[in-house]
Every structure is written in structure tokens, then in C-alpha cells.
N, C-alpha and C positions, 0 to 999 in steps of 0.2 A: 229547613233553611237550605235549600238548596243551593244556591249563587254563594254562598258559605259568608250572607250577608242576613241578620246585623250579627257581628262579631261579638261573643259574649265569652266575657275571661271566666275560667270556672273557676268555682268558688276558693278552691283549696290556693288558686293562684292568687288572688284577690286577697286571701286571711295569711299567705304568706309574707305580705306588705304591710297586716293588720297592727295598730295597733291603737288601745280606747274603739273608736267608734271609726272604723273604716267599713268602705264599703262592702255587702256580701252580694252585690250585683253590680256590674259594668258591662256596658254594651255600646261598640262603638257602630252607628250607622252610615253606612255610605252609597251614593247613587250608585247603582249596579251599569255599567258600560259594557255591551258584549264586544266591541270592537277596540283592541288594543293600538299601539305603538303599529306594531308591523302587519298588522290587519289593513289600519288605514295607510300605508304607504302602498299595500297592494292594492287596494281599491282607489286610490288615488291614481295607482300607474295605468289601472284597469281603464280609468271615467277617460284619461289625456290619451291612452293611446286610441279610444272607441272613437272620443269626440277630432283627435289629430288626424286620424286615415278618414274619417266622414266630412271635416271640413277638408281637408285635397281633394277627395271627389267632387265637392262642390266648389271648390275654387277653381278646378282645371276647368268646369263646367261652367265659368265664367260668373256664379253667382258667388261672389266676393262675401257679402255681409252674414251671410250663413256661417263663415269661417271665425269671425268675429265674437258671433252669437254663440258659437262653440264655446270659444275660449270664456265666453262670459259665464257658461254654463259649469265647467270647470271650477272658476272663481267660487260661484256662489257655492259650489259643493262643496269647494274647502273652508271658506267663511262658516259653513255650516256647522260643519264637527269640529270646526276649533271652537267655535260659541257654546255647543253640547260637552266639549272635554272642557272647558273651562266652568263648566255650570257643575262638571262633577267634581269639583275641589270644595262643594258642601259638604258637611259632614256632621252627625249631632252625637254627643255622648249622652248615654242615661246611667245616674251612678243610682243606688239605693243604698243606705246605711239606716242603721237602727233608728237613728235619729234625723233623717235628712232623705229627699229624694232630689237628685239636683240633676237638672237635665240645661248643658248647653249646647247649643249654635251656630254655629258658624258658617254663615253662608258663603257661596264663590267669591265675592267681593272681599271676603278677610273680614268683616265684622259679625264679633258675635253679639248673641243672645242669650242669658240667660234666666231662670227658672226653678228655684228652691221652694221646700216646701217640707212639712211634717210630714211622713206618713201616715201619723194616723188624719189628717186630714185630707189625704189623696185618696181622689175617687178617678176610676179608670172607667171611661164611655168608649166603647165600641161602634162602629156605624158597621154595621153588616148586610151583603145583598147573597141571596141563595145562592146565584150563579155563583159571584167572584170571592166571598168568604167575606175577611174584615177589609172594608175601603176607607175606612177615616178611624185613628186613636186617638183622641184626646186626654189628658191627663186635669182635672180641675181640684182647685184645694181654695176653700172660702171666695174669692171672687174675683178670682184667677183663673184663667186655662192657658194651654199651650197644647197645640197639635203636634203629633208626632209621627217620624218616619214618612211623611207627606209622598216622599221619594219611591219608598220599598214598594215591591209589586205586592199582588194581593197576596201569595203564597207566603211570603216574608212576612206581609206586614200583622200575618195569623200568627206564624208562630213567634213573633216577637212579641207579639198582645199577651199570648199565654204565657211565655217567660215572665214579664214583667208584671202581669197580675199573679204569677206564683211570690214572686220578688215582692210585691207590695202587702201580699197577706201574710207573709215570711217577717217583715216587718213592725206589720202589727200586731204581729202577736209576739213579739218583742225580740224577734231577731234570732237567728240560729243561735246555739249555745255557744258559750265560749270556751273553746279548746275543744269543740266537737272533733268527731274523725273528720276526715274531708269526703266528700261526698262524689 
């Protein structure tokens, strides 16, 4: 997991909060963003100062509407990554507990979704391509699914597939001991 996405609390963290039947798996998912806060004000200052000394050359150069079409260019660059930073306020959690696999939701908008389920009735489908590893996870239980990590790249969304099928076999076969060592 390189992008050090999706966030998986370990275990001994998780059994420190335990108590009856809490979770021995959490994994918080989130859009990976390479360009922060002070990234995009550089490259903001970058687009306004390229497109501000390009429109004066054409304005001095009497073609006016070029200077315009600048600024418009501008605009939409930032409409752009404000729409992309706000689509990355999605985020999904997957818990697993002895008795429960519950995975919610919540999309940029503020509404969630969620998805419970037995594990021993949880089957995990993988969609895999040679090139790019695993491209689609779905999780189904009786006549139910729900897609997972839709967001994460392919590298991510591998090793979060193998966590979470260690996580679901860990379950069915009825869950780490209790009071084990931490692991």
C-alpha cells in the first residue's frame, strides 16, 4: 500500500477497544489526491502568471478577446480541482468482527451508505486484468452486493483485496482467539 491508502488499524489497536464481539479488522478507505493545499496554490500562481503575461502580449497586440479566453482558462482550471477536492471527501470504512462484516459509505455529498452482513455468508469476487492486478472488489452475501474501494488504484486495490480476504477467512473460522498475543 503504498499511498499508505486504505488505512488498516492493527489488530492489537482494534482488540484494545475490544470488547464481546468487536471488530478484528478496520480499514478506512480514501481517494488518493497527489496534489495538496500548497501544491494547488502553486500551480494556480503557475496557470495566472503563464496565462496573465500571454494575454498582455496579445492584448498589446490589439487582439483583446484572447486576454479574456485566458482568464476564462484560468477559471475552469480552478472549477476543476475544487470539483476533484471536493469528490475526495468520499471515504468507505470496512469493519469485520466475528459476527458482522459491515462496510459504510459515504460519498462527497455527506450521504451515506451502508452494508452488513454475516461473514460466513460473505463471498469476496475479485475482477482481475494481468496488466493492472485487481480492478473491481466486490463483496456479496445472499442477494446482496456492494462494490468496494471503486476509488483506490490498482496497486491498492490488491493489497486491500488480500487483507480483507485474510480478514474474512479469519472470521469464518470463528475469529482470532480471545486474549490472543497481538499480532
Amino acid at each position: 500500500m503504498t499511498s499508505g491508502n486504505p488505512k488498516t488499524e492493527p489488530m492489537e489497536t482494534v482488540r484494545a477497544h475490544a470488547h464481546g464481539d468487536a471488530p478484528f479488522f478496520a480499514a478506512l478507505l480514501t481517494p488518493y489526491r497527489s496534489l495538496g493545499p500548497v501544491g494547488f496554490r502553486v500551480l494556480m500562481l503557475f496557470v495566472c502568471g503563464i496565462c496573465l503575461s500571454t494575454g498582455l502580449v496579445f492584448l498589446s497586440l490589439g487582439a483583446w478577446p484572447v486576454f479574456g479566453f485566458l482568464g476564462l482558462d484560468v477559471l475552469l482550471v480552478f472549477l476543476a480541482f475544487r470539483w476533484n477536492y471536493k469528490a475526495a471527501r468520499a471515504f468507505e470504512e470496512v469493519r469485520v468482527s466475528r459476527t458482522e462484516v459491515r462496510i459504510r459509505k459515504v460519498l462527497a455529498s455527506g450521504r451515506e451508505q451502508s452494508f452488513t452482513c454475516n461473514p460466513f455468508w460473505a463471498r469476496l469476487h475479485l475482477r482481475e486484468e494481468e496488466d493492472e492486478g485487481v480492478t473491481r472488489i466486490t463483496l456479496t452475501a445472499r442477494d446482496r452486493a456492494v462494490e468496494i474501494g471503486g476509488f483506490l488504484n490498482p496497486e491498492d486495490r490488491t493489497s486491500f483485496a488480500g487483507a480483507l480476504r485474510a480478514a474474512l477467512a479469519l472470521a469464518q473460522s470463528g475469529g482470532p482467539p480471545v486474549g490472543a498475543p497481538a499480532e
